[in-house]
C-alpha positions in Angstrom: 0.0 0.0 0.0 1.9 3.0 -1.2 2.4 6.0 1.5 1.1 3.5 3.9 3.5 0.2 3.9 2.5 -0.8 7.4 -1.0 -1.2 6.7 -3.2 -3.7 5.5 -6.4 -3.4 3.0 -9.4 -5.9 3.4 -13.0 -6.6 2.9 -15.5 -4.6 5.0 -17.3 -7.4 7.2 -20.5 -6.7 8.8 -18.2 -7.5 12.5 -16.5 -4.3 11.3 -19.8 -2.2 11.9 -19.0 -0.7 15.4 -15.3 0.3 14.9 -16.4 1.8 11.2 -19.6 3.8 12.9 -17.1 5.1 15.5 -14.8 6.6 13.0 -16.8 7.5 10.8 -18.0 9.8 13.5 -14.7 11.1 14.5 -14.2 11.7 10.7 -17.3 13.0 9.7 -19.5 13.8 12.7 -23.3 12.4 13.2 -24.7 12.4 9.4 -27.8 13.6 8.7 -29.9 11.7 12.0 -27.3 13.5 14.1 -25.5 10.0 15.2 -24.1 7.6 13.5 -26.4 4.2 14.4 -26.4 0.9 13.5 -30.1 1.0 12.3 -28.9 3.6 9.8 -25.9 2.1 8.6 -28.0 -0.9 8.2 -31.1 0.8 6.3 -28.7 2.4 4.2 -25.8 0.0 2.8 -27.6 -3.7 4.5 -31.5 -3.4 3.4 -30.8 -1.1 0.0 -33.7 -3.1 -2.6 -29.9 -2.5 -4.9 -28.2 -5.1 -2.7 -25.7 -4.7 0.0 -23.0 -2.0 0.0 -19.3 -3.2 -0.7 -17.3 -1.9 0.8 -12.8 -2.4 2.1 -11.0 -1.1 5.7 -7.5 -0.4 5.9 -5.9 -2.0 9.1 -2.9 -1.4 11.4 -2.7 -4.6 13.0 -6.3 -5.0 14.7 -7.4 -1.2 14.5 -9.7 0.4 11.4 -8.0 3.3 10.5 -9.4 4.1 6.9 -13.3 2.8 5.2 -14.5 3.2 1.6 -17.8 2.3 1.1 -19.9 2.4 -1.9 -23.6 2.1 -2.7 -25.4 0.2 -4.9 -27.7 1.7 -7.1 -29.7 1.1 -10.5 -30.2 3.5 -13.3 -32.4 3.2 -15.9 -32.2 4.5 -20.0 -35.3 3.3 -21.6 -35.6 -0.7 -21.1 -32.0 -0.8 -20.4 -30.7 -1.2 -16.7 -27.4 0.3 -15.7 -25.5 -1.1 -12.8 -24.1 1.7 -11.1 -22.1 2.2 -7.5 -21.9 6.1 -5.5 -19.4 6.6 -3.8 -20.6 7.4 -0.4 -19.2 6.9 3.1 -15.6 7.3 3.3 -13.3 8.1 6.2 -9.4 7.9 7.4 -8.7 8.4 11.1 -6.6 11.7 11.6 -3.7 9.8 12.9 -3.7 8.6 9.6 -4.6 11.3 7.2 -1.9 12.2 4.3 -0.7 8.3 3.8 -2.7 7.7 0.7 -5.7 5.6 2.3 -8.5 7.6 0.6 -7.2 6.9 -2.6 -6.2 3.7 -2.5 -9.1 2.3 -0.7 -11.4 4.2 -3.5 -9.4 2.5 -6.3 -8.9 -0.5 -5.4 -12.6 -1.3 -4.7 -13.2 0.1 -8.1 -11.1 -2.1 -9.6 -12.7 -4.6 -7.9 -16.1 -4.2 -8.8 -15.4 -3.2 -12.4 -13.5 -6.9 -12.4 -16.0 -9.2 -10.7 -19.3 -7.4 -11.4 -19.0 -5.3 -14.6 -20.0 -2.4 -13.1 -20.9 0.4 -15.9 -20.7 3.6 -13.3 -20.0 5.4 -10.7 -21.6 8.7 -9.5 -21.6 11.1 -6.8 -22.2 14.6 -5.6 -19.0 15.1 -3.4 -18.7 18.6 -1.5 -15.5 21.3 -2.4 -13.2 19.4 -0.1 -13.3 15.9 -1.4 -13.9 17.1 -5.0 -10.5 17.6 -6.3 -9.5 13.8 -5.0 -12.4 12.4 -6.8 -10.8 14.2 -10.2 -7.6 13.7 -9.2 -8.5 9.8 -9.4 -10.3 9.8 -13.3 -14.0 11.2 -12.1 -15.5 13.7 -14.4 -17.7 16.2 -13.8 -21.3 16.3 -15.1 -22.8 19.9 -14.2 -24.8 21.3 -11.5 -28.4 20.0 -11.3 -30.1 23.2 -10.1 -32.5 23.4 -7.1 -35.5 25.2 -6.5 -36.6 27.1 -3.5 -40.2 28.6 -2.7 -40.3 30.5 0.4 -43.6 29.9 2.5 -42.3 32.6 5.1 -40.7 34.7 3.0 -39.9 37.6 5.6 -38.4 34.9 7.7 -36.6 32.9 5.3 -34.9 36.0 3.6 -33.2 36.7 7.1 -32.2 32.9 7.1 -30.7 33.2 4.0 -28.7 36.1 5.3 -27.3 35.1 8.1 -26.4 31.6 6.1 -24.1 33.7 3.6 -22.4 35.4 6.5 -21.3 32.6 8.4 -20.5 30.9 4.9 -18.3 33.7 4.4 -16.9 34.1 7.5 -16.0 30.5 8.0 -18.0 30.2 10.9 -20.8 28.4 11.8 -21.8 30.0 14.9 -24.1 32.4 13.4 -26.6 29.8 12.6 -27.5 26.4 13.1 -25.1 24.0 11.0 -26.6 22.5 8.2 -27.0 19.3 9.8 -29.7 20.4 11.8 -31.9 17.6 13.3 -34.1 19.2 15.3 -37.4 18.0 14.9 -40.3 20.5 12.9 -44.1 20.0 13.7 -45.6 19.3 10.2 -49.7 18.2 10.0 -48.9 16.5 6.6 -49.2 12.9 6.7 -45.8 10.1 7.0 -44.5 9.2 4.1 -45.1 5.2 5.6 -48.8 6.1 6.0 -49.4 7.1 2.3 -47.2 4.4 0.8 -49.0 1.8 2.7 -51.8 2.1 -0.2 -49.7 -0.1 -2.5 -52.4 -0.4 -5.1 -52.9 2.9 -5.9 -49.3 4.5 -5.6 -48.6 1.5 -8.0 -51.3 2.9 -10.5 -49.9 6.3 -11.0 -46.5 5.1 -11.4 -47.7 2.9 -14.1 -49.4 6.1 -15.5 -46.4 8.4 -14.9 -44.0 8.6 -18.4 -40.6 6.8 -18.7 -37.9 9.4 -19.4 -35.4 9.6 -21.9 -32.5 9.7 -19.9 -31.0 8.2 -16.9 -33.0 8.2 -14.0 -33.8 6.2 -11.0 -36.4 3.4 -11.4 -39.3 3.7 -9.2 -41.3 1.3 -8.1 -43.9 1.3 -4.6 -40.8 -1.2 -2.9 -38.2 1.1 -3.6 -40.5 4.0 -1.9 -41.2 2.2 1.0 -37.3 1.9 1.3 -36.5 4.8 0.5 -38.6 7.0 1.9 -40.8 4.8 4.6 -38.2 2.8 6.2 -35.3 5.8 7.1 -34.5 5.5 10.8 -34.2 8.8 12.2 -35.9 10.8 9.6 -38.9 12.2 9.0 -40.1 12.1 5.7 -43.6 13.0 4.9 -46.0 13.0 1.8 -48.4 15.1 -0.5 -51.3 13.2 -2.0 -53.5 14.9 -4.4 -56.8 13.3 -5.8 -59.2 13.7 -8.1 -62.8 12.2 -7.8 -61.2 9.4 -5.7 -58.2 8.4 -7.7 -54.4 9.4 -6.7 -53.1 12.2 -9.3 -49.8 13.6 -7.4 -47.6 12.0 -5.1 -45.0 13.9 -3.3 -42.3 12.9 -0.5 -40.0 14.3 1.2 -37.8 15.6 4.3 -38.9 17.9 6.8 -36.1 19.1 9.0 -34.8 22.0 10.7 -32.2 23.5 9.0 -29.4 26.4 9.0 -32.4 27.7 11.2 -35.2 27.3 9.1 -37.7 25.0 8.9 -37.6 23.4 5.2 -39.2 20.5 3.3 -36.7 18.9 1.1 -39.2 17.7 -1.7 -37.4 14.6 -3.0 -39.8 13.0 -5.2 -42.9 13.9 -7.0 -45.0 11.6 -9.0 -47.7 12.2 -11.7 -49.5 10.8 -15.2 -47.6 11.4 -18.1 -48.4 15.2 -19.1 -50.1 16.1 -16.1 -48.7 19.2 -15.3 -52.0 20.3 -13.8 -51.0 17.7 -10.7 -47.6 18.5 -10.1 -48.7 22.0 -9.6 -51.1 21.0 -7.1 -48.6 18.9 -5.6 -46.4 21.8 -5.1 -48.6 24.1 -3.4 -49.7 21.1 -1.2 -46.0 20.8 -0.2 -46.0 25.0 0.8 -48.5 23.6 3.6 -46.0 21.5 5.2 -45.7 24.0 8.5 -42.2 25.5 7.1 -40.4 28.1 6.1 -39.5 27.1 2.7 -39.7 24.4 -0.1 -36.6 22.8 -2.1 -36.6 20.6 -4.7 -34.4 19.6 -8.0 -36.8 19.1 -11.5 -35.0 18.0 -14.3 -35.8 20.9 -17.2 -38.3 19.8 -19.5 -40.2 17.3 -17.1 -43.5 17.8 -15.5 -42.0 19.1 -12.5 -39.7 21.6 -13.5 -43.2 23.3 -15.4 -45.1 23.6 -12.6 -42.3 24.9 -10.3 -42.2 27.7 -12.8 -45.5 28.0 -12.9 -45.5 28.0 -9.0 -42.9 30.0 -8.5 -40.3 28.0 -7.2 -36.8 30.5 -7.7 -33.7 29.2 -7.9 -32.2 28.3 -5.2 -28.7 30.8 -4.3 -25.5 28.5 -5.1 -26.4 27.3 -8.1 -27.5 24.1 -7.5 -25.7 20.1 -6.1 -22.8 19.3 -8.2 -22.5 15.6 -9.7 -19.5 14.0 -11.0 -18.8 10.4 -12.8 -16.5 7.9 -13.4 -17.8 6.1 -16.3 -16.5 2.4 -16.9 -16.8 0.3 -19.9 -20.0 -0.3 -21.0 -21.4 3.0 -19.7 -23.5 5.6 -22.3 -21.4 7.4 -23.8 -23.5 11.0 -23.1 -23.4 10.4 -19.2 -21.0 13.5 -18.6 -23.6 15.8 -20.6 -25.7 16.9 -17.1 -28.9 16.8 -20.0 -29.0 12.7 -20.0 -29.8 12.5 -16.3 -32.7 13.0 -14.8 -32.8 13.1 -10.8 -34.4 14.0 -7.8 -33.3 15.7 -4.5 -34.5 11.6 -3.0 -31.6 10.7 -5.5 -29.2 13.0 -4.0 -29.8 14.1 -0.4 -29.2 12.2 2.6 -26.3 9.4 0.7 
């Protein structure tokens, strides 16, 4: 192991858990429940309807002192299924920092998953520290998928905003509450479990909704009730609209305290083919949600990004989540153009 001959690289096993939560939290701190616990971990890279999450440690002698972990997921183009990985939890003890580990724990389990498992790609929205690694290593980047804000206090959220860019620029966060904020927020929408419960007829309008032309997570009412049912820790919540009896609009999401506002993280939203007239409802559903402000992504040209414009979501300051890619053989050759994807916030926040 190069920059790090004393050490030893090895398969993640799931008797590594407890030592890999621990540094993980000296790494990284609590993630987005606010601790690092084993339900979590094991919702997350264990129960994942993808399969379980490779993953290697690096080892001196009997002590974890670096993890790579990455997550399965599926991506869909059409009728063809992509087998993808993100690159997700990751974390050297500081003892250790500056011998190499992130990189060669990242590679090497690339290499091994391209080898035995053909995976085609691997995709992730990495913050402005770890981003030069990841293109120092061969990933690429894609663009920035833009987010959407509507404020529901807007008087409130402005002064939010404000004191968010100071501390930003300052470097501090004691101005506001960080961005990991997991204080809970009184919301009288419904849980996300409770809605999904009605199999039958979230499985109706997804068979209605259209099949995009560009990569995009397959959704089906399982991967829901994973997804957005079955989080430990957080509370997501949903938006059903209806029309004489029969489910039109479907949207989930987050609600959480943060940067000290109340927001709802909109992470999916689910309509008929066309039926712009339902994601618009679905929208102004979501403003009732008992917070300060809305945020979602909508890929341009859907059915969501229309009625976000025509409800006056605003772009969010920042620009938006940057994605990057490492494609491997195999992979569509337009996956660096940020116009093949199609994603949610679900897709991107909380991994």
């Amino acid at each position: 192991m190069s920059g790090a001959q004393t050490l030893t690289v090895r398969r993640l096993g799931v008797d590594d858990e407890p030592e890999v939560l621990d540094l993980l939290t000296t790494a990284m701190a609590g993630g987005p429940t606010g601790s690092r616990t084993s339900d979590f971990f094991r919702w997350k890279h264990r129960d994942s309807p993808f399969g379980a999450s490779p993953g290697l440690v690096a080892t001196d002698g009997d002590r974890i002192v670096g993890v790579r972990l990455f997550l399965r997921w599926e991506l869909q183009l059409g009728d063809a299924r992509l087998r993808a990985v993100r690159a997700v939890d990751t974390a050297t003890h500081p003892d250790y920092q500056r011998r190499g580990i992130f990189k060669t724990l990242t590679l090497q389990l690339l290499d091994q998953l391209e080898r035995e498992e053909g995976i085609a790609l691997v995709f992730n929205t990495p913050n402005a520290d770890s981003r030069p690694g990841y293109l120092r290593m061969g990933w690429q980047e894609v663009g920035q998928l833009p987010v959407r804000i509507s404020p529901v206090r807007p008087l409130r959220f402005l002064r939010g905003a404000r004191a968010a860019s100071a501390a930003n620029a300052s470097g501090s966060a004691s101005a506001v509450a960080p961005a990991t904020d997991v204080r809970p927020v009184r919301s009288p929408l419904p849980t996300a479990a409770e809605v999904l419960a009605h199999e039958d007829e979230v499985a109706a309008l997804l068979g209605r909704g259209a099949v995009p032309g560009r990569l995009h997570t397959p959704i089906t009412p399982a991967y829901l009730r994973w997804r957005y049912a079955a989080p430990p820790g957080l509370d997501y919540r949903a938006v059903a609209v209806r029309r004489h009896g029969e489910l039109v609009g479907l949207g989930v999401g987050r609600v959480r305290s943060r940067a000290g506002l109340a927001e709802l993280t909109l992470g999916d939203v689910m309509v008929a083919a066309g039926d712009t007239g339902a994601a618009r409802a679905v929208l102004r559903a979501a403003r009732r949600a008992g917070v300060d402000h809305v945020a979602l992504h909508a890929s341009p040209g859907s059915e969501v990004a229309r009625a976000a414009l025509a409800a006056g979501y605003l772009p969010a300051p920042g620009g938006g989540i940057g994605l990057v890619a490492n494609p491997r053989p195999g992979c569509p050759p337009d996956v660096l153009d940020s116009r093949s994807w199609r994603l949610s916030l679900g897709d991107l926040e909380v991994f």
